[in-house]
Jmol script that loads the backbone (N, CA, C; Angstrom):
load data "model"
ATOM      1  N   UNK A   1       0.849  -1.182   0.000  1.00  0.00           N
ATOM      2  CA  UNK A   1       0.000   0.000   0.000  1.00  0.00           C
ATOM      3  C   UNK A   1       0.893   1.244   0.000  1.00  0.00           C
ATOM      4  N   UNK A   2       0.641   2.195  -0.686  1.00  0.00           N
ATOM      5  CA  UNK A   2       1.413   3.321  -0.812  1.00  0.00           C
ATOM      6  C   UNK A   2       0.638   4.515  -0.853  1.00  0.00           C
ATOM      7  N   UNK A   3       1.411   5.599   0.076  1.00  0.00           N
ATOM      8  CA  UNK A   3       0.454   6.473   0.733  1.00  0.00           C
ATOM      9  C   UNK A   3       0.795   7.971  -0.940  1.00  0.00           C
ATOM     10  N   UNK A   4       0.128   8.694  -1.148  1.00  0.00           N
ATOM     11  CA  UNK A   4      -0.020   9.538  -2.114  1.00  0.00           C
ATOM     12  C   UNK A   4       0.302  10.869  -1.640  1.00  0.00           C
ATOM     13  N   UNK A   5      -0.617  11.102  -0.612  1.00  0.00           N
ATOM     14  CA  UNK A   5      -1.044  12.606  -0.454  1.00  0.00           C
ATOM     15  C   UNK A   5       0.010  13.400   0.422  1.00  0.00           C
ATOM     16  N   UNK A   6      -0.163  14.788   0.038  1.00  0.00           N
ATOM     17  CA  UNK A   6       0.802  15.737   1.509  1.00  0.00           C
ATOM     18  C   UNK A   6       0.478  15.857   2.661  1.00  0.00           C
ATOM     19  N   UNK A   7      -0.991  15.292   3.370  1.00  0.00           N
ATOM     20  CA  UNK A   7      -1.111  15.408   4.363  1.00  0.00           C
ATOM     21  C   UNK A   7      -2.051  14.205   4.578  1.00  0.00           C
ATOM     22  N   UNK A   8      -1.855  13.401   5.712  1.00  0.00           N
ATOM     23  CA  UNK A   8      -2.683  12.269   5.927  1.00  0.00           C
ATOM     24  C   UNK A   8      -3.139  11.973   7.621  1.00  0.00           C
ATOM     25  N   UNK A   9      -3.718  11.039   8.036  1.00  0.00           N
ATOM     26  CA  UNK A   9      -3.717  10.866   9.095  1.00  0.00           C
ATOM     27  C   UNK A   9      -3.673   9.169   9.396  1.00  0.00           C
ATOM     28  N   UNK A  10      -2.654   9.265  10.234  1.00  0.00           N
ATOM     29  CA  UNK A  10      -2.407   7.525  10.868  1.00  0.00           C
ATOM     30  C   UNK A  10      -2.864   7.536  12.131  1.00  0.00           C
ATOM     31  N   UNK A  11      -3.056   6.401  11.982  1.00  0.00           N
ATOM     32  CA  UNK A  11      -3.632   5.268  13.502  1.00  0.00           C
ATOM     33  C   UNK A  11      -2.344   4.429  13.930  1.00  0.00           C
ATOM     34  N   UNK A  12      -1.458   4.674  14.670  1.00  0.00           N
ATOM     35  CA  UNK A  12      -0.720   4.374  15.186  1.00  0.00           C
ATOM     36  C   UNK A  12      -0.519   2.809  15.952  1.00  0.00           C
ATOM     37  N   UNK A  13       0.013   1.696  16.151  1.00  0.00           N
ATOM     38  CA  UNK A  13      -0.106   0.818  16.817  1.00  0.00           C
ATOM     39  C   UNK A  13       1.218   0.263  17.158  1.00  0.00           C
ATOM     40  N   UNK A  14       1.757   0.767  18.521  1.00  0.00           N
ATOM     41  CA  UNK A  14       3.097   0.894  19.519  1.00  0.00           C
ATOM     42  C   UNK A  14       3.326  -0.379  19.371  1.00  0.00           C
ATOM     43  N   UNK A  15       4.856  -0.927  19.377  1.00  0.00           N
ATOM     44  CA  UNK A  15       4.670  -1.786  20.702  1.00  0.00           C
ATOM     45  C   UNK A  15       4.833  -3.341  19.535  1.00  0.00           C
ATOM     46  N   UNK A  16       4.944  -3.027  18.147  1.00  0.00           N
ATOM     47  CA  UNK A  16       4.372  -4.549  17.122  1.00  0.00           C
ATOM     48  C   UNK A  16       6.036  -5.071  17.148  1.00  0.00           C
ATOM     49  N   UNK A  17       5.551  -5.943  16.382  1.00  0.00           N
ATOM     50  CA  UNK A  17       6.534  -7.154  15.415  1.00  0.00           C
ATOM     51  C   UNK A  17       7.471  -6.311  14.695  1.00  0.00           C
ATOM     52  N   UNK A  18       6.674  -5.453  13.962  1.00  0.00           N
ATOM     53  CA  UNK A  18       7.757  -4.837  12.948  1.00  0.00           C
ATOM     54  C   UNK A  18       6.999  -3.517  12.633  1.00  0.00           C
ATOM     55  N   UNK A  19       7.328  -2.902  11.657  1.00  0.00           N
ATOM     56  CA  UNK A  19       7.153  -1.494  10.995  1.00  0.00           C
ATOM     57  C   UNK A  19       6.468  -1.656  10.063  1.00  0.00           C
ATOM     58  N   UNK A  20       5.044  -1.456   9.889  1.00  0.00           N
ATOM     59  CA  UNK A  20       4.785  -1.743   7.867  1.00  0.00           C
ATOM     60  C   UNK A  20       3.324  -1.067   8.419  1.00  0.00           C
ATOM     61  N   UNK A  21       2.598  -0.511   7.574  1.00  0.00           N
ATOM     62  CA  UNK A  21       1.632  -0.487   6.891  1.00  0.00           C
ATOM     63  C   UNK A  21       0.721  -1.248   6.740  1.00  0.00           C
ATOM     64  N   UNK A  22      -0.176  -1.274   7.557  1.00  0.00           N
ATOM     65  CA  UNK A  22      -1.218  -2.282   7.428  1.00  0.00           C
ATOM     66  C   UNK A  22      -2.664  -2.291   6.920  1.00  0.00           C
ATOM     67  N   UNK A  23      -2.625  -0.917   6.814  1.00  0.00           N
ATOM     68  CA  UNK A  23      -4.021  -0.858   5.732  1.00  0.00           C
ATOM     69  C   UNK A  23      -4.371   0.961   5.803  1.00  0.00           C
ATOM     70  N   UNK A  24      -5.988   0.433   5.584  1.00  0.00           N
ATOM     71  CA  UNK A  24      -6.394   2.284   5.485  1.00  0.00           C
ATOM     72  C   UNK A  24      -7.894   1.716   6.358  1.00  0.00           C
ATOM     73  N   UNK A  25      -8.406   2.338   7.148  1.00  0.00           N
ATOM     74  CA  UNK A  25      -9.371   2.439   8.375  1.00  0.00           C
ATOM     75  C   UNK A  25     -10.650   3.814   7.255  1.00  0.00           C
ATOM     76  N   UNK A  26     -11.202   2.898   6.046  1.00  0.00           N
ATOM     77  CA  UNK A  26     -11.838   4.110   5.798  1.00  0.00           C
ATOM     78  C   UNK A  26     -13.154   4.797   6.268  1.00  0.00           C
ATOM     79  N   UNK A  27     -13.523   4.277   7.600  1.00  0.00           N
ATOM     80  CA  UNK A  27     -14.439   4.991   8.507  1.00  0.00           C
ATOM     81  C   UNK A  27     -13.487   6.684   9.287  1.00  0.00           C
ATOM     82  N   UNK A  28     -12.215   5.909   9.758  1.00  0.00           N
ATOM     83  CA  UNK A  28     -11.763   7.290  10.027  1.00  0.00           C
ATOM     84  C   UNK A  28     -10.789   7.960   9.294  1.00  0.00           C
ATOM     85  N   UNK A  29     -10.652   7.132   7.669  1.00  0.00           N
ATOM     86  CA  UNK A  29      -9.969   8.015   6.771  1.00  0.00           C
ATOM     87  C   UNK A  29      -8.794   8.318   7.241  1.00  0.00           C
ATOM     88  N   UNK A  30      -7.981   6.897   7.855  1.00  0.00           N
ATOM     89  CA  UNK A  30      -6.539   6.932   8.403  1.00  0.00           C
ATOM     90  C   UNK A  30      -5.899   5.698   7.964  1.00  0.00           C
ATOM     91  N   UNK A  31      -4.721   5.720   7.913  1.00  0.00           N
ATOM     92  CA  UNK A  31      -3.857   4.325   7.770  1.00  0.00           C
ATOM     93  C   UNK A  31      -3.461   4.067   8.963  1.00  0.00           C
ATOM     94  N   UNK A  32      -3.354   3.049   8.675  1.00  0.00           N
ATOM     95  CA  UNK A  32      -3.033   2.057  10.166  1.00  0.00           C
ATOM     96  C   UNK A  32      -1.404   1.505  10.317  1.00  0.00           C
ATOM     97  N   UNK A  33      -0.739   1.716  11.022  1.00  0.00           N
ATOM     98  CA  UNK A  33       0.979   1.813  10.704  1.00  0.00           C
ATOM     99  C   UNK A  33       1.288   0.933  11.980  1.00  0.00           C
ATOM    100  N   UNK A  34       1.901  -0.151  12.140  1.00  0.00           N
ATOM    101  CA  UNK A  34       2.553  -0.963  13.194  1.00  0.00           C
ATOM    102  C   UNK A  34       3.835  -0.512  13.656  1.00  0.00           C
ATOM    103  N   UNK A  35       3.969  -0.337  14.583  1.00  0.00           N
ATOM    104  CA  UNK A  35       5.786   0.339  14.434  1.00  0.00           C
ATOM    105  C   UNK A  35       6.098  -0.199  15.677  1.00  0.00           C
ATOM    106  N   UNK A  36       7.405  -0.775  15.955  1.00  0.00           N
ATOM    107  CA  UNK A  36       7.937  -1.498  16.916  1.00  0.00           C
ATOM    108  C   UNK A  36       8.261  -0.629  18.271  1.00  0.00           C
ATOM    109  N   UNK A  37       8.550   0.426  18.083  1.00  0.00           N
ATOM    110  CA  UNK A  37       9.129   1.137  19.632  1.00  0.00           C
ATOM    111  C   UNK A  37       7.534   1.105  20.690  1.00  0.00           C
ATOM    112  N   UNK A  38       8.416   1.118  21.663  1.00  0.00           N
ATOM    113  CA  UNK A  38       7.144   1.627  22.685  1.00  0.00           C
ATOM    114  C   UNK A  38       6.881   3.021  22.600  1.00  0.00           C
ATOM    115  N   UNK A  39       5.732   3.042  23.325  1.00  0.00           N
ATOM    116  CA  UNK A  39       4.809   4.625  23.357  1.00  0.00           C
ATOM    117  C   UNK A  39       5.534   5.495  24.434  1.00  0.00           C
ATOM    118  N   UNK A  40       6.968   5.826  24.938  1.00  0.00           N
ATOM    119  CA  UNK A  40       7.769   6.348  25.945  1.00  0.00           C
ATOM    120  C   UNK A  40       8.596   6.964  25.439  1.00  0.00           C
ATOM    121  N   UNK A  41       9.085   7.612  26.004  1.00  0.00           N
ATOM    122  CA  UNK A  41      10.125   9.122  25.712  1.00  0.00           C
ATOM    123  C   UNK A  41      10.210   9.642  24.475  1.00  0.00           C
ATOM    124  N   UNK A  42       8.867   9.346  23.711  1.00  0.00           N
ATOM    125  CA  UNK A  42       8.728   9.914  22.213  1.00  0.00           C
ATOM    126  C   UNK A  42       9.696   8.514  21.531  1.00  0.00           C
ATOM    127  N   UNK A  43       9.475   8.250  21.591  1.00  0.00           N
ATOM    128  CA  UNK A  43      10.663   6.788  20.686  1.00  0.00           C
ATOM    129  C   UNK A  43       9.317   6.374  19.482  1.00  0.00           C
ATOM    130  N   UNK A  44       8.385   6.022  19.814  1.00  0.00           N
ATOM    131  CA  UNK A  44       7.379   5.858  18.816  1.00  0.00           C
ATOM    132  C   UNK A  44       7.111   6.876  17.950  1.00  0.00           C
ATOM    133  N   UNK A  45       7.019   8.526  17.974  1.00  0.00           N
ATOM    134  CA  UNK A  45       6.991   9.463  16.999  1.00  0.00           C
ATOM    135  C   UNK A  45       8.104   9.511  16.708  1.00  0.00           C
ATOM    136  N   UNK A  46       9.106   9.108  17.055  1.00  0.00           N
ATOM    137  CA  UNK A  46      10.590   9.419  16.260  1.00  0.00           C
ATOM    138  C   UNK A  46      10.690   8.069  14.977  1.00  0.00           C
ATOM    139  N   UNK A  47      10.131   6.806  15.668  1.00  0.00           N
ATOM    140  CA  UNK A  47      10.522   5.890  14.860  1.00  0.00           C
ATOM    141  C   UNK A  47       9.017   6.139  13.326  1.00  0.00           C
ATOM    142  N   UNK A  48       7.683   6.758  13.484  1.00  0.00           N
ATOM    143  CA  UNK A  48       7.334   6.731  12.440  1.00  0.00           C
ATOM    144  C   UNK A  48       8.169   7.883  11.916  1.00  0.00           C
ATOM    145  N   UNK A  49       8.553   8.825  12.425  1.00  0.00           N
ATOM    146  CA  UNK A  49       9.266   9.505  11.191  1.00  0.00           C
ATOM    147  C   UNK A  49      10.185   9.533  10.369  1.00  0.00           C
ATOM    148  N   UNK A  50      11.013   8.427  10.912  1.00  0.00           N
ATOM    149  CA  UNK A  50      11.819   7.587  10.640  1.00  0.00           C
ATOM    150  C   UNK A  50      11.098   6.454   9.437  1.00  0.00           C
ATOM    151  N   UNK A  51      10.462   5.211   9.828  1.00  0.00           N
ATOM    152  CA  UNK A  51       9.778   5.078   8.932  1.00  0.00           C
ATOM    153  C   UNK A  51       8.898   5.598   7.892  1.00  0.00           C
ATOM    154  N   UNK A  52       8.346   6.843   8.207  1.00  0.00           N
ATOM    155  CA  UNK A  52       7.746   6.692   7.227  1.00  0.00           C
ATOM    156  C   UNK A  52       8.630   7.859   5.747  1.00  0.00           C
ATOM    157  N   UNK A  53       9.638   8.823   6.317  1.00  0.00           N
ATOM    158  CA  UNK A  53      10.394   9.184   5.720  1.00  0.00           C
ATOM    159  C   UNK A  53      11.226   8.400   4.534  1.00  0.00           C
ATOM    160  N   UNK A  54      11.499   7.254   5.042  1.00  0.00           N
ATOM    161  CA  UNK A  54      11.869   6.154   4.328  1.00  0.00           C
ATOM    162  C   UNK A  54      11.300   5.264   3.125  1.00  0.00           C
ATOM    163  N   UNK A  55       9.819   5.244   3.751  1.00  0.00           N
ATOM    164  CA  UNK A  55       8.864   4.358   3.061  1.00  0.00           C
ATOM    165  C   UNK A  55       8.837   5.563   1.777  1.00  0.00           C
ATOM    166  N   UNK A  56       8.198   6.587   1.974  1.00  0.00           N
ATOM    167  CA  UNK A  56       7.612   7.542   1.326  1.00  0.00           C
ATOM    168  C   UNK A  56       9.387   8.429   0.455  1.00  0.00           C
ATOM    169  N   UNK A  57       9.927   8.682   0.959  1.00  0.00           N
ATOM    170  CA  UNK A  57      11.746   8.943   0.366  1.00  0.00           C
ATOM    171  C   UNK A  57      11.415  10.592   0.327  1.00  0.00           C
ATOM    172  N   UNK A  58      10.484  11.154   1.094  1.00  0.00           N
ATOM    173  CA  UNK A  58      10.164  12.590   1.063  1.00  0.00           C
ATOM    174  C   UNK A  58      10.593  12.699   2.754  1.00  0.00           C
ATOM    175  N   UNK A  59      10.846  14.032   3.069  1.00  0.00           N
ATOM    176  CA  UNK A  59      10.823  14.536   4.503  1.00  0.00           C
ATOM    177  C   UNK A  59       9.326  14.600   5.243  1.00  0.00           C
ATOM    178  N   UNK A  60       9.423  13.896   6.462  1.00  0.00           N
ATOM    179  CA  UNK A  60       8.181  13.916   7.194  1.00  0.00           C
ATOM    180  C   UNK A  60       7.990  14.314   8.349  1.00  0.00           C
ATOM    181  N   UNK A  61       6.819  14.764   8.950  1.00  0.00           N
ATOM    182  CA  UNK A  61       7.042  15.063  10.237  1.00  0.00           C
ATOM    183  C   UNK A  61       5.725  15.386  11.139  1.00  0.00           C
ATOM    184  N   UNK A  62       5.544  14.978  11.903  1.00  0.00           N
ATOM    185  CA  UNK A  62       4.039  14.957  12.466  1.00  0.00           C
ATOM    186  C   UNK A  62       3.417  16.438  13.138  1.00  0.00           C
ATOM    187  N   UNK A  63       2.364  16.459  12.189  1.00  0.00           N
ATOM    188  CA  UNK A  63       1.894  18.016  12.710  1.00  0.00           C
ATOM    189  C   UNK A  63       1.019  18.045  13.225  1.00  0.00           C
ATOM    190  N   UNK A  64       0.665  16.508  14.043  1.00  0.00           N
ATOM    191  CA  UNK A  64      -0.589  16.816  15.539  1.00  0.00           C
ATOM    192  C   UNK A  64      -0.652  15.625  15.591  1.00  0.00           C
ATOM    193  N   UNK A  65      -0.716  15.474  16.963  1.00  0.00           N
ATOM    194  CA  UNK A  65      -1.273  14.172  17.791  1.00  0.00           C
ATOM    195  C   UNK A  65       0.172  14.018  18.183  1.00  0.00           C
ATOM    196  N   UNK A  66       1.059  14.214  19.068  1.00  0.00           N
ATOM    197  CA  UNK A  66       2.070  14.099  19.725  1.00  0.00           C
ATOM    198  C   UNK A  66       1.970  12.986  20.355  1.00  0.00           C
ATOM    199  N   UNK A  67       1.160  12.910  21.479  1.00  0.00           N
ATOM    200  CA  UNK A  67       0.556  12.305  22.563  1.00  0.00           C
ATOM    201  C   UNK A  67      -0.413  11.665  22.743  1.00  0.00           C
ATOM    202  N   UNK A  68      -0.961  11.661  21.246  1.00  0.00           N
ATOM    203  CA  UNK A  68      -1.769  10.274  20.470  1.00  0.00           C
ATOM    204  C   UNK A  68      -1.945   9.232  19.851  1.00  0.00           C
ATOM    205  N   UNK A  69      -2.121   8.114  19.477  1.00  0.00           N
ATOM    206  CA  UNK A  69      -2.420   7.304  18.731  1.00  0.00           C
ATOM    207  C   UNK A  69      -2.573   7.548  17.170  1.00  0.00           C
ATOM    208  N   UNK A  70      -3.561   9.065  17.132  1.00  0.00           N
ATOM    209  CA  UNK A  70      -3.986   9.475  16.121  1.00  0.00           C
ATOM    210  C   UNK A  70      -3.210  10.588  15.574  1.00  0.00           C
ATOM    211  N   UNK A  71      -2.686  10.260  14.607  1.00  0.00           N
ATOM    212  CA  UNK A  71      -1.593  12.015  14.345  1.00  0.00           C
ATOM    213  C   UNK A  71      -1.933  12.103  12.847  1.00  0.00           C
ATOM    214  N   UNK A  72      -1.866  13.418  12.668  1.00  0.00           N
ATOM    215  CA  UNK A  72      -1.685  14.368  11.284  1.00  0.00           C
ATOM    216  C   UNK A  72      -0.268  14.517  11.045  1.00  0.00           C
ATOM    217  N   UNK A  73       0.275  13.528   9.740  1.00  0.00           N
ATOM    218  CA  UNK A  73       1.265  13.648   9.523  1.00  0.00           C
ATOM    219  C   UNK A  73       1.609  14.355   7.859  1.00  0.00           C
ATOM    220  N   UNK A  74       2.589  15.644   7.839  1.00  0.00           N
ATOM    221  CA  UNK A  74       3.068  16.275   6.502  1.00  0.00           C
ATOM    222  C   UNK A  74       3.984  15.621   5.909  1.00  0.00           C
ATOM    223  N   UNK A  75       3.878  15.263   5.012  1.00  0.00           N
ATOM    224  CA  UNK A  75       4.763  14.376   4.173  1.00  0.00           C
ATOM    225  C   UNK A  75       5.336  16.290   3.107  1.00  0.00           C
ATOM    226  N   UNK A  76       6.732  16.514   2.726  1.00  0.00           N
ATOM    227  CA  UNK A  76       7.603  17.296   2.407  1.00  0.00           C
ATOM    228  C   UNK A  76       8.150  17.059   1.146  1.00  0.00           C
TER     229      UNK A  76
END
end "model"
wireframe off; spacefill off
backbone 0.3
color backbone group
């Protein structure tokens, strides 16, 4: 699955197996992203930006939901 747009919103899920992309949630019009770090000292928003900078090969960076599950992320 490959994300398109400059601005999107993910559903976050701390804490997995691995890093990937697991779908699109189109009731809340979010993708759903597995990412291995835990939800502590910001290690989970560092590692999607990390991933998803990578996935996507553009600069990224989350422009809400810090301290959520749910974040608005700008893809650059």
């Amino acid at each position: 699955m490959e994300i398109k747009e400059a601005k999107f919103k993910v559903i976050v899920k701390p804490g997995s197996r691995e890093n990937k992309i697991e779908g699109f949630d189109s009731n809340r019009k979010a993708y759903i992203i597995s990412i291995r770090a835990k939800p502590e000292d910001n290690k989970a928003n560092i590692e999607i930006v990390k991933f998803l900078s990578k996935r996507l090969k553009k600069k990224v960076r989350i422009a809400s939901g810090f301290r959520s599950k749910e974040k608005f992320i700008k893809a650059e």
